[in-house]
N, CA, C and O atoms as a GROMACS GRO file, in nm:
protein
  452
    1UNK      N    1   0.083  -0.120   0.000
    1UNK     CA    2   0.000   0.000   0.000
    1UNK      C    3   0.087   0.126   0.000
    1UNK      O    4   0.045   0.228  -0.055
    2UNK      N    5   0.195   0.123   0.054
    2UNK     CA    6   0.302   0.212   0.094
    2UNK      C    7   0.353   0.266  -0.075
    2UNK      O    8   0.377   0.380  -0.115
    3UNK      N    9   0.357   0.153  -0.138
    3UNK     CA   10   0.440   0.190  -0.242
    3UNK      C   11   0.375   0.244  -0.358
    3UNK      O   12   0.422   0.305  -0.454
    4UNK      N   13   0.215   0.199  -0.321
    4UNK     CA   14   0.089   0.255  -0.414
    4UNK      C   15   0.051   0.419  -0.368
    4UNK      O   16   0.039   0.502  -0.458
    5UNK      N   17   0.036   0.453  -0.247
    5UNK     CA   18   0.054   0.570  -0.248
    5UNK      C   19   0.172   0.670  -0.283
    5UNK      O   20   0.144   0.783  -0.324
    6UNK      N   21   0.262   0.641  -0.273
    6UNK     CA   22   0.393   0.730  -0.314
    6UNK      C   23   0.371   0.684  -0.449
    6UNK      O   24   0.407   0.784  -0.510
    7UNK      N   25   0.329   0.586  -0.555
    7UNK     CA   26   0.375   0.605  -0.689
    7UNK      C   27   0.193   0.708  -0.737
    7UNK      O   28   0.169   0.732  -0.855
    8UNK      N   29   0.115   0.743  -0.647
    8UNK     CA   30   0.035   0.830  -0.679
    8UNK      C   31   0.064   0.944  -0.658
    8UNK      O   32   0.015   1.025  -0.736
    9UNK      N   33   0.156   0.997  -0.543
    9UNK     CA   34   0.203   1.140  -0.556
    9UNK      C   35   0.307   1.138  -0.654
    9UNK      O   36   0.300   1.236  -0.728
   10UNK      N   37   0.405   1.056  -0.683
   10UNK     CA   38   0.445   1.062  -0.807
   10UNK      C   39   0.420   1.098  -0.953
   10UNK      O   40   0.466   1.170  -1.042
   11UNK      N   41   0.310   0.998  -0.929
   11UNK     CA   42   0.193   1.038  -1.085
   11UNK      C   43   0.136   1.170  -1.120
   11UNK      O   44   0.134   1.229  -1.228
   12UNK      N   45   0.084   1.205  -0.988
   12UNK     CA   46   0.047   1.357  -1.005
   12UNK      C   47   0.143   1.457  -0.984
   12UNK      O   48   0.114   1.570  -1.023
   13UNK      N   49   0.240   1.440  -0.935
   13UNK     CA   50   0.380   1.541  -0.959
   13UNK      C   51   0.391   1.552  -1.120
   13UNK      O   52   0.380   1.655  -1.186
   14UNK      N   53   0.417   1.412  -1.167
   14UNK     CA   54   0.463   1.431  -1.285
   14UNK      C   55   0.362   1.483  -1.418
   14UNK      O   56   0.407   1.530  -1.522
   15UNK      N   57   0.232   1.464  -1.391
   15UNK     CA   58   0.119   1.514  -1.489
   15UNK      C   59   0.139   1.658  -1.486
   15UNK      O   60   0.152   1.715  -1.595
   16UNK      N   61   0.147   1.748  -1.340
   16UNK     CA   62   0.162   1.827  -1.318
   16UNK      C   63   0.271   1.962  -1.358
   16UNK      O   64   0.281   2.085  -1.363
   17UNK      N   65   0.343   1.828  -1.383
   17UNK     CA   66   0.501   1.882  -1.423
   17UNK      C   67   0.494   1.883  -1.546
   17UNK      O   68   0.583   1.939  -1.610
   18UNK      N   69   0.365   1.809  -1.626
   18UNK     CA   70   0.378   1.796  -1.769
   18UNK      C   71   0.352   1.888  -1.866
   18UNK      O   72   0.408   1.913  -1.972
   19UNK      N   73   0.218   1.953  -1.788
   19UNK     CA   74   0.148   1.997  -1.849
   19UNK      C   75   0.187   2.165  -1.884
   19UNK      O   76   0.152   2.221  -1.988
   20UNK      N   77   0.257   2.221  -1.787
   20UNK     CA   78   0.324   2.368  -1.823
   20UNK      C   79   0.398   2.309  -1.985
   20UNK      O   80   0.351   2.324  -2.097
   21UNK      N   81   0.494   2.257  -1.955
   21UNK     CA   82   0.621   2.224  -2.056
   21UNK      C   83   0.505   2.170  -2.199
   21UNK      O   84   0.528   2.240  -2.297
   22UNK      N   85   0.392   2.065  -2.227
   22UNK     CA   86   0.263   2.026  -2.254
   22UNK      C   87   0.262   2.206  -2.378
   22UNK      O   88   0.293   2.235  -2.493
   23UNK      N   89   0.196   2.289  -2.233
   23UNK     CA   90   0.128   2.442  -2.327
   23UNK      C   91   0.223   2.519  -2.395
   23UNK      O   92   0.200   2.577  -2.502
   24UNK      N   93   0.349   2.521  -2.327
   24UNK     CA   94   0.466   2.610  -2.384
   24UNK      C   95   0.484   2.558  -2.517
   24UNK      O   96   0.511   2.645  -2.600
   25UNK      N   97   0.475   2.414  -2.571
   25UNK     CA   98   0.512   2.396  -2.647
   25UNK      C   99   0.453   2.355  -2.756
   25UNK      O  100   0.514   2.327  -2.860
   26UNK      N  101   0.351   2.349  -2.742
   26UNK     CA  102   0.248   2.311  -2.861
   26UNK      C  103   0.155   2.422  -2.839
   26UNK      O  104   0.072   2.400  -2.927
   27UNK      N  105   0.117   2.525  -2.779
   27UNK     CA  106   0.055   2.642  -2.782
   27UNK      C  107   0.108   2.826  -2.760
   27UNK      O  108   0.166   2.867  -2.660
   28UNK      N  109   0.079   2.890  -2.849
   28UNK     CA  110   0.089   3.011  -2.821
   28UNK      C  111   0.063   3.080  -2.710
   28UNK      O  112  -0.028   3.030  -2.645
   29UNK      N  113   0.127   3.215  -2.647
   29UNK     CA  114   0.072   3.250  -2.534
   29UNK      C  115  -0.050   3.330  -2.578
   29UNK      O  116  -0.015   3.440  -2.620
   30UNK      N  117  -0.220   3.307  -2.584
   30UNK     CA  118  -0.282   3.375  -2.589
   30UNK      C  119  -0.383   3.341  -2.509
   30UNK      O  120  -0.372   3.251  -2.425
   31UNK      N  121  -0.511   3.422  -2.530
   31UNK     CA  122  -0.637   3.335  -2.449
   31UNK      C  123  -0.704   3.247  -2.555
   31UNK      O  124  -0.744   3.142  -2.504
   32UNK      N  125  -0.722   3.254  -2.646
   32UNK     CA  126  -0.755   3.146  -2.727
   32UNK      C  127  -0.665   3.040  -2.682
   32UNK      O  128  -0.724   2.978  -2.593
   33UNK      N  129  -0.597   3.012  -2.695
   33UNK     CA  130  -0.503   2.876  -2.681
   33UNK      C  131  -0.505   2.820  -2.564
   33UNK      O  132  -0.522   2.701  -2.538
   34UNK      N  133  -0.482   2.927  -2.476
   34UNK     CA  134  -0.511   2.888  -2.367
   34UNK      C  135  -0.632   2.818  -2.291
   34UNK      O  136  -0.636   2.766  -2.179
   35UNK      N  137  -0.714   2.834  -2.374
   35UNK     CA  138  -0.857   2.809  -2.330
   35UNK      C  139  -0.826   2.656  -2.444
   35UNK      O  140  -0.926   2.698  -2.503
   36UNK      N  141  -0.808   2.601  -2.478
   36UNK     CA  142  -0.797   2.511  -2.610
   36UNK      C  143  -0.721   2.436  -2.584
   36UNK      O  144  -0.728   2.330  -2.645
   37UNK      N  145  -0.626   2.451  -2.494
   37UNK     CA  146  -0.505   2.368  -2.402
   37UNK      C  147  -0.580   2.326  -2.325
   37UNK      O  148  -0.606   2.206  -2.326
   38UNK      N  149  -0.653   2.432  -2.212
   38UNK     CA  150  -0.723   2.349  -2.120
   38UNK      C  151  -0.857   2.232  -2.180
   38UNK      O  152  -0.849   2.110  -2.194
   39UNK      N  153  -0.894   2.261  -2.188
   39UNK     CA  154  -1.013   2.150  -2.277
   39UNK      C  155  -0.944   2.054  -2.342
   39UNK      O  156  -0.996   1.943  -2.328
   40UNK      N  157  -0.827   2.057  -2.420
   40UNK     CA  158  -0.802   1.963  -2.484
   40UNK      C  159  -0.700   1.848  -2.345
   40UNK      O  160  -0.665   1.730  -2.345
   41UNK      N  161  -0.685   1.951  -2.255
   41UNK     CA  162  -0.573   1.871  -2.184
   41UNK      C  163  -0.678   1.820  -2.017
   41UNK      O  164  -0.639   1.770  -1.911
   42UNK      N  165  -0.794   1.856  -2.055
   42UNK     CA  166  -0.898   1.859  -1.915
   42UNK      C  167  -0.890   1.728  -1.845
   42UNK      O  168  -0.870   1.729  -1.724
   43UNK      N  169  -0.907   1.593  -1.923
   43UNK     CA  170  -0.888   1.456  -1.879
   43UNK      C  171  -0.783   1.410  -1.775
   43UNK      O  172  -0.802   1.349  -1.670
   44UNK      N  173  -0.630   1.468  -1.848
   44UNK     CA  174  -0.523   1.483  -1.814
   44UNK      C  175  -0.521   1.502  -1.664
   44UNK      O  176  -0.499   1.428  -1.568
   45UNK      N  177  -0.560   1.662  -1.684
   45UNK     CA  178  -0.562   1.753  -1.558
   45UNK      C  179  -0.684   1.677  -1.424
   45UNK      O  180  -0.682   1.691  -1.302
   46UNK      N  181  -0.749   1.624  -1.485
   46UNK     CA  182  -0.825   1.547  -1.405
   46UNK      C  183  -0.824   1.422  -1.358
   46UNK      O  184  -0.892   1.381  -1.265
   47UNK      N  185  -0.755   1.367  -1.415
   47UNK     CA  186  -0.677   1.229  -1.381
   47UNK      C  187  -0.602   1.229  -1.291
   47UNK      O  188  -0.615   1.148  -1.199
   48UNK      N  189  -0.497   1.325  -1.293
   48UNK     CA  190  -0.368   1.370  -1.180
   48UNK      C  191  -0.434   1.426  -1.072
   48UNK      O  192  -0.393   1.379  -0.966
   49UNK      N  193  -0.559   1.545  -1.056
   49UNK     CA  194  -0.580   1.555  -0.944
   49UNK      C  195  -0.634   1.418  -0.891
   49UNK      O  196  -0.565   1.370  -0.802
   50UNK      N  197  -0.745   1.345  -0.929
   50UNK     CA  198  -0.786   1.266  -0.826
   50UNK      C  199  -0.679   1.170  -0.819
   50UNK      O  200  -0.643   1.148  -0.703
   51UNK      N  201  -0.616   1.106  -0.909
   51UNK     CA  202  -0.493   1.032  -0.827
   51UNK      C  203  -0.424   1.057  -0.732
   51UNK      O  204  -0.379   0.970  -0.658
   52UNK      N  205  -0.401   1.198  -0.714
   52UNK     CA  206  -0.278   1.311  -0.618
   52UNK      C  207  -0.359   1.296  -0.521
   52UNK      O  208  -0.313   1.222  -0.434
   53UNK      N  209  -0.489   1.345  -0.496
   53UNK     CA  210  -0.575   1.346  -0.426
   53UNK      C  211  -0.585   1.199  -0.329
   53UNK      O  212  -0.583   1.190  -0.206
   54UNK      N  213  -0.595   1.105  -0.418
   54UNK     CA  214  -0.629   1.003  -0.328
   54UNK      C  215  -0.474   0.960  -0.250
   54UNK      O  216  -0.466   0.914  -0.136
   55UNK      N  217  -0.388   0.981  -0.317
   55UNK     CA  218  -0.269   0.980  -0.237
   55UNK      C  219  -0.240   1.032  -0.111
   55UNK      O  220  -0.201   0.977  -0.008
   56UNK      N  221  -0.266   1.147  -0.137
   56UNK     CA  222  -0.254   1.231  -0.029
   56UNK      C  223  -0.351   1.208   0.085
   56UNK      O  224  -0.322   1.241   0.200
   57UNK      N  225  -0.497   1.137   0.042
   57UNK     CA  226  -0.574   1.107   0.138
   57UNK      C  227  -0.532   0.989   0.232
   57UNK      O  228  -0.542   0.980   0.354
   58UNK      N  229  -0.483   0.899   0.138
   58UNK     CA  230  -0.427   0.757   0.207
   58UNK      C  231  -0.277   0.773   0.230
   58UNK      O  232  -0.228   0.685   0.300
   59UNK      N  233  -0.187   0.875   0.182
   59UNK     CA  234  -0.064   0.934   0.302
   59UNK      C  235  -0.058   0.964   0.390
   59UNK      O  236   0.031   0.942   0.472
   60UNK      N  237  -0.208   1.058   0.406
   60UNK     CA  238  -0.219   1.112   0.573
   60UNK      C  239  -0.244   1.002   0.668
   60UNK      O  240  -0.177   0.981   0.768
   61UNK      N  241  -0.387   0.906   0.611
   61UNK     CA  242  -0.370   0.793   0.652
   61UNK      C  243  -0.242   0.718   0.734
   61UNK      O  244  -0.217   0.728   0.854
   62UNK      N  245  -0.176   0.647   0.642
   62UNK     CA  246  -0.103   0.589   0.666
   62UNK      C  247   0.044   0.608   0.715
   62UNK      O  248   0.083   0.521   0.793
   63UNK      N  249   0.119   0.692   0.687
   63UNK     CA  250   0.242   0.796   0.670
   63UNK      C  251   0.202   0.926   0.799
   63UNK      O  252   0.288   0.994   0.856
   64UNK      N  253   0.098   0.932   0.815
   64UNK     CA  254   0.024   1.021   0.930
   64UNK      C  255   0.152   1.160   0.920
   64UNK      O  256   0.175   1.226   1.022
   65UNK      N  257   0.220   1.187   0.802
   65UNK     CA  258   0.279   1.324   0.780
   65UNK      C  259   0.275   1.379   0.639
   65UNK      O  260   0.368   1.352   0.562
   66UNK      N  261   0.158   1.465   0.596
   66UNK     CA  262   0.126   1.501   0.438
   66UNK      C  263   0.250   1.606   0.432
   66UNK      O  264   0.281   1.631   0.315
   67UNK      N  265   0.342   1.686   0.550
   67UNK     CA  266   0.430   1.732   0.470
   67UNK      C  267   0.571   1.687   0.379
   67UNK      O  268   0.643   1.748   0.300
   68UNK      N  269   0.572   1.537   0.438
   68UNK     CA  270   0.664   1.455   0.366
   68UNK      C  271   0.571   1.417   0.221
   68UNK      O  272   0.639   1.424   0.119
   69UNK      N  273   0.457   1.386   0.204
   69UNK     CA  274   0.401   1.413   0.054
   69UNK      C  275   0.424   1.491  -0.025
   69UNK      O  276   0.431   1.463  -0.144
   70UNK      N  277   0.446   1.634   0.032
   70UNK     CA  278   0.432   1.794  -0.040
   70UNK      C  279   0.551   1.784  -0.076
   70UNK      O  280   0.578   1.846  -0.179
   71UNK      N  281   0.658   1.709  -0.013
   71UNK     CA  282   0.797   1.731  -0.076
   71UNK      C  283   0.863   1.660  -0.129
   71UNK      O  284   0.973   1.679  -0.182
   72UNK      N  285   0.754   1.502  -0.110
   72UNK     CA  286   0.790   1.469  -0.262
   72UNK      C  287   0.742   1.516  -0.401
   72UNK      O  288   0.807   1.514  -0.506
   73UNK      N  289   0.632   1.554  -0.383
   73UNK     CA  290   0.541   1.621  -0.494
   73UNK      C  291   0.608   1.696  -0.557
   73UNK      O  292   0.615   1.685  -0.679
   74UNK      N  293   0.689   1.814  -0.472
   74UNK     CA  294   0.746   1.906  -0.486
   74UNK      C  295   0.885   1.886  -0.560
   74UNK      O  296   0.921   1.964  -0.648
   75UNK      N  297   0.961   1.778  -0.519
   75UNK     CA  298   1.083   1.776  -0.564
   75UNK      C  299   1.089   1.760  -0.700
   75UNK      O  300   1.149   1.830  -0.782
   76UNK      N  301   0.973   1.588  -0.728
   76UNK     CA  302   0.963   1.538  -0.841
   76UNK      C  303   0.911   1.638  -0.918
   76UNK      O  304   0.981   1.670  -1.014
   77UNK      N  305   0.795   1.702  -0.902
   77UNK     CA  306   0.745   1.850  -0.993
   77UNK      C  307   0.889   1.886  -1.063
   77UNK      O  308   0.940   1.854  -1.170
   78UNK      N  309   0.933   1.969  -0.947
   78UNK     CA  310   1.068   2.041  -0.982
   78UNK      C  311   1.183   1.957  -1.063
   78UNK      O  312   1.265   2.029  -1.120
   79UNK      N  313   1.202   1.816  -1.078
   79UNK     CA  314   1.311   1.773  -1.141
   79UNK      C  315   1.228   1.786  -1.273
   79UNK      O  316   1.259   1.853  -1.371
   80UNK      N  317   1.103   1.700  -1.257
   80UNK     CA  318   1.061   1.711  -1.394
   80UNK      C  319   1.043   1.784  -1.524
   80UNK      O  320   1.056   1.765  -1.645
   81UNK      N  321   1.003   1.882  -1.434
   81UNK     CA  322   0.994   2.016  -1.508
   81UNK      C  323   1.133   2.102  -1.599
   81UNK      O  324   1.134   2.158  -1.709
   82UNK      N  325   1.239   2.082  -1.496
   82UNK     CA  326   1.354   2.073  -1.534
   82UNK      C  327   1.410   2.000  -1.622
   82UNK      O  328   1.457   2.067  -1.715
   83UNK      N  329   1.425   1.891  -1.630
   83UNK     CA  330   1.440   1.784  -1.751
   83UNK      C  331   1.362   1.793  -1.866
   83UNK      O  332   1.402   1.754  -1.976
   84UNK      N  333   1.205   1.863  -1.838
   84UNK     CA  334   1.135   1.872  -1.985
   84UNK      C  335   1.211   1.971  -2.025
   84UNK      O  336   1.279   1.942  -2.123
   85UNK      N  337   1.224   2.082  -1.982
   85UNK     CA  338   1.250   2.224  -2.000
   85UNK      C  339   1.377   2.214  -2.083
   85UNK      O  340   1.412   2.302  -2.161
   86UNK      N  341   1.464   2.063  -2.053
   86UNK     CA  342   1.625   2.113  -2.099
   86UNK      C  343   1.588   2.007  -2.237
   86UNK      O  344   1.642   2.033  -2.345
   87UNK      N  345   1.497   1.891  -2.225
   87UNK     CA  346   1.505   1.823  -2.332
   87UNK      C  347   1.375   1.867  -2.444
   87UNK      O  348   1.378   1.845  -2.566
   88UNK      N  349   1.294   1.918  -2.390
   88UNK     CA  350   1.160   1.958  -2.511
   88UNK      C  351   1.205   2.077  -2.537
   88UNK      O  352   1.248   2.084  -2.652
   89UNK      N  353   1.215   2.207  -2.459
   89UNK     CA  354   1.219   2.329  -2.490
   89UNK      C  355   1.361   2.402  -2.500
   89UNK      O  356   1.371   2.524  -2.499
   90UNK      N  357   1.464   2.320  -2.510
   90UNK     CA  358   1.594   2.359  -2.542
   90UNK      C  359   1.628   2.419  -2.443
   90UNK      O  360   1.737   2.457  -2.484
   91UNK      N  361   1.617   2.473  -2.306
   91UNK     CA  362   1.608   2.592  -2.237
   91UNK      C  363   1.745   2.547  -2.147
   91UNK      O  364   1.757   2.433  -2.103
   92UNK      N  365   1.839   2.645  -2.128
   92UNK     CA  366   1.930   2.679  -2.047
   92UNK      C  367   1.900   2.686  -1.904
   92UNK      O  368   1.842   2.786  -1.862
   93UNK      N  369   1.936   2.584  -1.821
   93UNK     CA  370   1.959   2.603  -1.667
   93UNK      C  371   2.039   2.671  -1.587
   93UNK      O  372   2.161   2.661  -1.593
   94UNK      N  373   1.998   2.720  -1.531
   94UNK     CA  374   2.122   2.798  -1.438
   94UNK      C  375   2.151   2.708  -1.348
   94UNK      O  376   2.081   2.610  -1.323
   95UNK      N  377   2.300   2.748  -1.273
   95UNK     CA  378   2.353   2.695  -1.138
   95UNK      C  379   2.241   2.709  -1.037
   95UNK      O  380   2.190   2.610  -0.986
   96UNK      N  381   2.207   2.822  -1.011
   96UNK     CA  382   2.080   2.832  -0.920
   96UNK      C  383   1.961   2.729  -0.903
   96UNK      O  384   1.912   2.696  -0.795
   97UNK      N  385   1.922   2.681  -1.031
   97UNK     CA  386   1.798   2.624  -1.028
   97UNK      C  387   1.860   2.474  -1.000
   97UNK      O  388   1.787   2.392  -0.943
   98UNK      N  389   2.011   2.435  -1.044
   98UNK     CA  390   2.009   2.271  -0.975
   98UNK      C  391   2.048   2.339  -0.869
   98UNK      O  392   1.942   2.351  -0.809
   99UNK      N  393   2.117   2.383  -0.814
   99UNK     CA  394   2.116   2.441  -0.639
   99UNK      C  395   1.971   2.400  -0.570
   99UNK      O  396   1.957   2.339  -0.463
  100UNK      N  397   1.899   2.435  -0.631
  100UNK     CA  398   1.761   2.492  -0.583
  100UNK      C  399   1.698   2.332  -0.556
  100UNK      O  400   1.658   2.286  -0.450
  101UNK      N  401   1.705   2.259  -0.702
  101UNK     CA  402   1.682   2.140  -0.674
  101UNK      C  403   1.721   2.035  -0.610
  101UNK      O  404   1.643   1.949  -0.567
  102UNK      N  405   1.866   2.030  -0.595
  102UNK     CA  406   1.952   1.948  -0.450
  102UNK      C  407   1.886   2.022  -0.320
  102UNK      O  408   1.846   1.938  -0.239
  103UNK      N  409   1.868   2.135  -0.284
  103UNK     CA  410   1.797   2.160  -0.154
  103UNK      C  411   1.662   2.119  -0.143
  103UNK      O  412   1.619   2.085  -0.033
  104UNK      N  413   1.578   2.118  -0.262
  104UNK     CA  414   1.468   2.026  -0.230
  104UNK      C  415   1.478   1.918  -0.195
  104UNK      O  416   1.417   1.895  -0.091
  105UNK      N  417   1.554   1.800  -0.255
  105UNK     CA  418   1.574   1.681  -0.238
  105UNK      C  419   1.632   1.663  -0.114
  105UNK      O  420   1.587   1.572  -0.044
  106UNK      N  421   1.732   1.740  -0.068
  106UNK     CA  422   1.789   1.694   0.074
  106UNK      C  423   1.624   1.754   0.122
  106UNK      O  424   1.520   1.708   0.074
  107UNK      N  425   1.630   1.855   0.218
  107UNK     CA  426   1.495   1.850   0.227
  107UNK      C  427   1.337   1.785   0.248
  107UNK      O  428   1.248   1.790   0.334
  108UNK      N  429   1.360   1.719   0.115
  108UNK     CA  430   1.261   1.601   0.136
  108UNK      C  431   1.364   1.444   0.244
  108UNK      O  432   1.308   1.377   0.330
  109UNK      N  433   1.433   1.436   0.225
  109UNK     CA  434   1.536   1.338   0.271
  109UNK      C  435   1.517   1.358   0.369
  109UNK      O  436   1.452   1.264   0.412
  110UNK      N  437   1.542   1.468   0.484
  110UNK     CA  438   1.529   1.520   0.618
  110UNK      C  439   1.355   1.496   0.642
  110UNK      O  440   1.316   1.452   0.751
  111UNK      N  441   1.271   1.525   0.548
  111UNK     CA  442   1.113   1.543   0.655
  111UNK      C  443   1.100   1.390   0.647
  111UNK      O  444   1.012   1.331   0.709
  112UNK      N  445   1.191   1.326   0.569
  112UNK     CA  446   1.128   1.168   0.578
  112UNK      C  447   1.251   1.098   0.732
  112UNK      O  448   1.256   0.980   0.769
  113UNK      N  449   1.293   1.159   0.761
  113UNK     CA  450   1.350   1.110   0.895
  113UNK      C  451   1.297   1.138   1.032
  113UNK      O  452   1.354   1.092   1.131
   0.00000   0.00000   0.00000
């Protein structure tokens, strides 16, 4: 059960993480598109919350600490996003932002102790 809830905050980290990198790149910044992203991507977006959701319901449960959830959510978000960003959208990382991401991860490492 342990390993079914963490691969659901996983799941919804990573939908989550998808879907920015998802609009940047197959849509323009406008409100048309924007509105056309969401609808076309609504399933998506709705899939990940109630998965995340039920995770988080049966983390508190079980794990009886949702801020060790938030930081996995959080980390994986953040790597993911990062990795789309350098492999879909060509985009340059700074030192800062893996800085940023090793302090999440320790971080999460520490609330799980």
């Amino acid at each position: 059960m342990k390993l079914l809830v963490i691969g659901s905050i996983l799941f919804g980290a990573i939908v989550f993480a998808l879907l920015p990198i998802l609009s940047t790149y197959f849509f323009q910044p406008s409100l048309k598109d924007s509105i056309k992203f969401n609808v076309y991507f609504l399933p998506l977006n709705f899939l990940g919350n109630v998965v995340l959701a039920w995770g988080f319901i049966q983390g508190a449960k079980l794990f009886g600490n949702t801020v060790m959830l938030s930081g996995i959510q959080l980390g994986t978000n953040a790597i993911i996003v990062t990795a789309l960003s350098i492999l879909v959208l060509h985009q340059k990382i700074s030192m800062y932002s893996i800085l940023g991401i090793v302090l999440i991860v320790i971080g999460t490492v520490l609330l799980n102790k």
